[in-house]
C-alpha positions as CSV (number, residue, x, y, z in Angstrom):
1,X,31.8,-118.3,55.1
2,X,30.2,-115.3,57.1
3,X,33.3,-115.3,59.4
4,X,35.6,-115.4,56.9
5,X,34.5,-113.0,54.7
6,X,34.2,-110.7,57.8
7,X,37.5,-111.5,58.3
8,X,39.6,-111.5,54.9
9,X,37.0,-109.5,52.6
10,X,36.2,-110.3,49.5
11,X,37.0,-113.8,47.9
12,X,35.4,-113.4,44.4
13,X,35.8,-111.8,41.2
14,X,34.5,-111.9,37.5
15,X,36.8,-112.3,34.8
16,X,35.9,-111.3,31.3
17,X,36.8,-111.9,27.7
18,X,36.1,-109.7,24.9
19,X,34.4,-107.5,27.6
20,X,31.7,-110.1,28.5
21,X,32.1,-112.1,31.6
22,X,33.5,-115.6,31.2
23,X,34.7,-116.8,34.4
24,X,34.2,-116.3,38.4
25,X,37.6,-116.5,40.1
26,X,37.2,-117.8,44.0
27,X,39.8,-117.0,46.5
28,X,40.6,-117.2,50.0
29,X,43.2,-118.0,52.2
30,X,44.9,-120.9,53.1
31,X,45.0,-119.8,57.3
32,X,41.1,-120.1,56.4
33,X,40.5,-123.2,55.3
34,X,39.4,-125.3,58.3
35,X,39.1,-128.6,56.3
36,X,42.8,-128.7,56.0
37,X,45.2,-130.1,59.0
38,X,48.8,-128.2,57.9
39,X,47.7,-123.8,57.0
40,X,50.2,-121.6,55.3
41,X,50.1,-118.3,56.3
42,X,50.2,-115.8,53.1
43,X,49.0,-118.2,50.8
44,X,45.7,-117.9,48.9
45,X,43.5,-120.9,46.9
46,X,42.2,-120.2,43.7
47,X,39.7,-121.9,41.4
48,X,38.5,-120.7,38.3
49,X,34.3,-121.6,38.0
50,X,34.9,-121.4,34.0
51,X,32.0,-120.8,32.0
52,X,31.8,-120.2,28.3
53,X,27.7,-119.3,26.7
54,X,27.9,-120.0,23.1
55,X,28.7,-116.7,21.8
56,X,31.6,-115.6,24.1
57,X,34.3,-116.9,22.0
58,X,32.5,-115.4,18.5
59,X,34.6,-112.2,17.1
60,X,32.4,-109.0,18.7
């Protein structure tokens, strides 16, 4: 993780809804993913760590 981040930069951002956060979006490149046998240059993986606290979908 050290070596990639070093390598590519950041692989993370928060995503928000109704200007609170609600989500953490992970991504990182394919080329960087040593688990997999067949790397595609220019494309990224994203997954959405979606989390939603009891109020976040209440009308602010």
């Amino acid at each position: 993780m050290h070596e990639m981040l070093n390598t590519y930069g950041s692989c993370a951002k928060i995503a928000y809804y109704n200007e609170k956060p609600a989500a953490e979006i992970l991504y990182y490149p394919e080329e960087a993913d040593v688990t997999k046998e067949f790397r595609r240059e220019g494309v990224l993986i994203i997954n959405c760590i979606y989390t939603v606290p009891g109020n976040l979908l209440e009308n602010p």
